[in-house]
N, C-alpha and C positions, 0 to 999 in steps of 0.2 A: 504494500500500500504506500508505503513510504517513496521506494521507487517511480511511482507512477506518480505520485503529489511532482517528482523533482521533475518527470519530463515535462508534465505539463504546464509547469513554469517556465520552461527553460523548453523554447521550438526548436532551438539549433542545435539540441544534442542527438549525436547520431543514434538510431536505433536500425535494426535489422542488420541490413549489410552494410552500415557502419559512416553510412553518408550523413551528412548533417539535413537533417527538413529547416527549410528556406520559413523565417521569421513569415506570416502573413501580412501583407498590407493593411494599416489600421486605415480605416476611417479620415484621422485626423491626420496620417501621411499624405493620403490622396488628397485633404483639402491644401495641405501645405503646396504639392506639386501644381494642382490648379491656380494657386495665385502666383505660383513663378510666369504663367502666359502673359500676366498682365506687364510683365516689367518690357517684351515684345510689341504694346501699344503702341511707346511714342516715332515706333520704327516703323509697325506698322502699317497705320493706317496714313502717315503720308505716303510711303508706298504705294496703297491701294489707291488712293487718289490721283497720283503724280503718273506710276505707271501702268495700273494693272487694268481699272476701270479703261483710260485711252487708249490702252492697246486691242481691250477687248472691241472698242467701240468703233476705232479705225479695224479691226479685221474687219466689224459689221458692215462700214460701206464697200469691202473689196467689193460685197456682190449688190451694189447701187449705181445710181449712175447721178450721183450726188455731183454738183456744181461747186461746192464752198458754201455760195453765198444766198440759194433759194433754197428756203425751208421743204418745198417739195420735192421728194426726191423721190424714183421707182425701182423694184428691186427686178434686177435684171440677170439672178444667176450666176452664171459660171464664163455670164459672156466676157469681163474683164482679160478675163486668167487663156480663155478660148484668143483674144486678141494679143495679149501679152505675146503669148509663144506664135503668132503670125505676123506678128508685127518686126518687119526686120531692122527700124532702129533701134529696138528693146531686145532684138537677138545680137547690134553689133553692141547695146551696149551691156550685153551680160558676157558676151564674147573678150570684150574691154577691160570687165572689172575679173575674169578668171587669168587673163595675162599677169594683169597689174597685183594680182594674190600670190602668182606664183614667182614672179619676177623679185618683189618686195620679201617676200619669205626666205626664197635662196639668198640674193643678195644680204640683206641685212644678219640673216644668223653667220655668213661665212664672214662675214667682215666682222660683226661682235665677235664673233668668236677667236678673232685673227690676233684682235686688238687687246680682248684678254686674256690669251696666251704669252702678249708681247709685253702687258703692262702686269705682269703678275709675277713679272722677274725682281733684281733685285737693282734695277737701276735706278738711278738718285730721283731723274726728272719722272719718276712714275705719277707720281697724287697728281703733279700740276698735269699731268697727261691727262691722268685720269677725268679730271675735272672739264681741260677743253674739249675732250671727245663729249661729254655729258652734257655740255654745256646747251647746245641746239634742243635737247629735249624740254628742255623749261621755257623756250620759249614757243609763241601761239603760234599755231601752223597758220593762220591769217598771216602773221606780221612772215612768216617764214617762203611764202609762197610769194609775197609779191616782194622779198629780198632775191628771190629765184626767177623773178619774171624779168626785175632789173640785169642777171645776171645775165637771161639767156636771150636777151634783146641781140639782133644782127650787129650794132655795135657796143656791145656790151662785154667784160673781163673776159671772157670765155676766148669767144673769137677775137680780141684785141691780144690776147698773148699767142693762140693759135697763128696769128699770121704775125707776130716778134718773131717767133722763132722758125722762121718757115716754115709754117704747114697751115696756111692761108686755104688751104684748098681743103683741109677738114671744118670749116668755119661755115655755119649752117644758119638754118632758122628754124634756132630749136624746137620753137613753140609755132611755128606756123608751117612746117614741115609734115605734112600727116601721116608720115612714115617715121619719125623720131618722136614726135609730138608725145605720144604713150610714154615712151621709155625716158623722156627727158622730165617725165611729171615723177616715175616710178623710180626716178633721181632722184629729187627733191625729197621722198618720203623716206629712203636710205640712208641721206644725207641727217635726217633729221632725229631719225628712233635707231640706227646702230648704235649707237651710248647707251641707249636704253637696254638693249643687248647684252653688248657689253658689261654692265654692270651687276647684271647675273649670269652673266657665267663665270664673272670674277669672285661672286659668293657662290658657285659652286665649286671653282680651283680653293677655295679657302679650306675645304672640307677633303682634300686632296692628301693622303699621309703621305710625309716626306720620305719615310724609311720603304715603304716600296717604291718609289719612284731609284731610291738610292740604290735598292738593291737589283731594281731592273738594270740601273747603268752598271755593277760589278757583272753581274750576267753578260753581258758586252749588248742590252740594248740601244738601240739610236733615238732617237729624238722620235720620230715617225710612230717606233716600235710601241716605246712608252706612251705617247696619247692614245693609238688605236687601243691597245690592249688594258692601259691601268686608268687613265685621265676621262676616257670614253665614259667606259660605263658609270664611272661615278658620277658623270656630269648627266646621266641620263633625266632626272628631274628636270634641271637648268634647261636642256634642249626642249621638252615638252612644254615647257610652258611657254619659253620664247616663239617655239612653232606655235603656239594658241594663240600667244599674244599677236605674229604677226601676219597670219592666217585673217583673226576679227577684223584686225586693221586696214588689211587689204580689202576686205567686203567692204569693211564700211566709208572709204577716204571721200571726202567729196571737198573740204578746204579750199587742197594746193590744186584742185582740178579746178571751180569754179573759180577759182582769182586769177587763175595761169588763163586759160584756156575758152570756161565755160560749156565745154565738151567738143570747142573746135579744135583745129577745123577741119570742116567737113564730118560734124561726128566722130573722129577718129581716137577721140581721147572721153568721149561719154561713157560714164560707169550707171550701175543700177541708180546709186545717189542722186546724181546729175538730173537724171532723166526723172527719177520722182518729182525733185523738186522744178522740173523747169515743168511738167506736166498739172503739179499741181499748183502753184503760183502765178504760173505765164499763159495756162491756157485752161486753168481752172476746171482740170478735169479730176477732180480727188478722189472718184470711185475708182478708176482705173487707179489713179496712183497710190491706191489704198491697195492695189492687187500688186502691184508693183513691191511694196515696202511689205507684203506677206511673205514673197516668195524670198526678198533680202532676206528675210528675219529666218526662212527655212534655213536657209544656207549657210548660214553663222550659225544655226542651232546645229545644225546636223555638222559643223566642223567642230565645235565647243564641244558637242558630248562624244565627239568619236577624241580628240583630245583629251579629253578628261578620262576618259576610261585607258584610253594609253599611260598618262600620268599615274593613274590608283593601280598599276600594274607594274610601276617601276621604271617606264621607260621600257623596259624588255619585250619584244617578241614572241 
């Protein structure tokens, strides 16, 4: 009798085959856990106001053929999303923004990656390196983009040193070029977020032991040998996130295209962005460009969680 007084005071002493039975939930824990929701309020509900309510409400006109500006509007289905994909400057400019994703992705990881390799050594002028490479990120890609549009004017530094030093004949127009036009926007964005790169993967070299690297070099590895095989895999984190981060970025740029450019010319530099907003501001078509800015949001959804599930795996294959 006594025995059974002590387990029934006591829920976590083991009985049978010797496992402890799990304390029950009181009453008074479950009300304790429900009022932790509340301290989630002031988060939130402007949340729900700011993003979640507008975005449910712009999906609702993808399928309207809402104006802006007359309260009458009719729902018209599936015809946006049917126009969308037949429409062929919404196919050069989905065409546009999958270059400029992948273009911006290669470039900026190989070049962060270059730079914090090179600044994770042990030389003096590293910080102050570190800092100018950084430096463009803080600044607004507004103020960035028409520092770029000055650059890459017909006489502008670019081609004014190009033809200093003979080679006048590489000397272009950058931005009015419909054949560079892309790639000199997908510049400008490289030029701007490699720091931002950089700067994580130099906290992932941080996490780097020095005693394998040490002992790879007695082994007689080379430079090559030790990043693929010891520096890689531990930078595996640093590489997914950067690829996430410069994957969003690339769907989303619309900045240095609309300062530079405006998606000229000749369309050749219109991204998914562009075209929303020149469809929904300039020709006040907002149901379509409410199909427009769904099919964006797909494509950043579907790279963010194929992303992210790479990341919660290590990085590894």
């Amino acid at each position: 009798m006594n025995d059974l007084r002590i387990l029934s005071a006591n829920p976590a002493t083991p009985v049978g085959d010797g496992h402890p039975t799990p304390a029950p939930t009181t009453p008074r824990r479950k009300s304790r856990r429900s009022w932790l929701w509340l301290f989630m309020l002031p988060a939130a509900v402007p949340y729900l106001f700011v993003v979640v309510i507008p975005s449910v409400q712009g999906t609702g006109y993808a399928f309207t053929d809402w104006d802006g500006l007359n309260p009458d509007w009719s729902f018209v289905g599936l015809d946006n999303f049917t126009r969308l994909f037949d429409d062929p400057q919404a196919l050069g400019a989905l065409k546009n923004t999958l270059l400029l994703v992948v273009a911006i992705t290669i470039a900026e990881n190989v070049i962060g990656l270059l730079l914090a390799l090179a600044l994770n050594t042990r030389i003096k002028s590293r910080n102050a390196l570190r800092l100018i490479f950084f430096m463009p990120v803080v600044i607004i890609s507004v103020v960035v983009a028409f520092l770029w549009q000055f650059i890459y004017t017909p006489d502008g530094p670019i081609n004014e040193v190009l033809r200093s030093i003979g080679l006048g004949g590489l000397a272009s127009n950058w931005l009015g070029d419909p054949a560079i036009a892309l790639w000199a926007i997908a510049g400008i964005v490289v030029w701007q977020f490699s720091g931002y790169a950089m700067i994580i993967y130099l906290a992932g070299l941080q996490g780097v032991p020095e005693d394998q690297l040490e002992a790879a070099a007695l082994d007689g590895a080379g430079p090559f040998s030790k990043f693929w095989h010891i520096i890689r895999p531990l930078l595996a984190p640093a590489i997914t996130v950067n690829l996430m981060l410069s994957l969003v970025r690339g769907f989303m740029i619309f900045d240095q295209i609309w300062v530079t450019t405006q998606g000229g010319p000749a369309q050749s530099t219109d991204s998914l962005s562009t075209l929303l907003y020149r469809n929904a501001f300039q020709y006040g078509e907002f149901g379509y460009s409410a199909a427009l800015s769904v099919v964006l949001t797909l494509f950043v959804a579907i790279v963010a969680v194929l992303q992210y599930r790479f990341l919660l795996r290590g990085g590894k294959r």
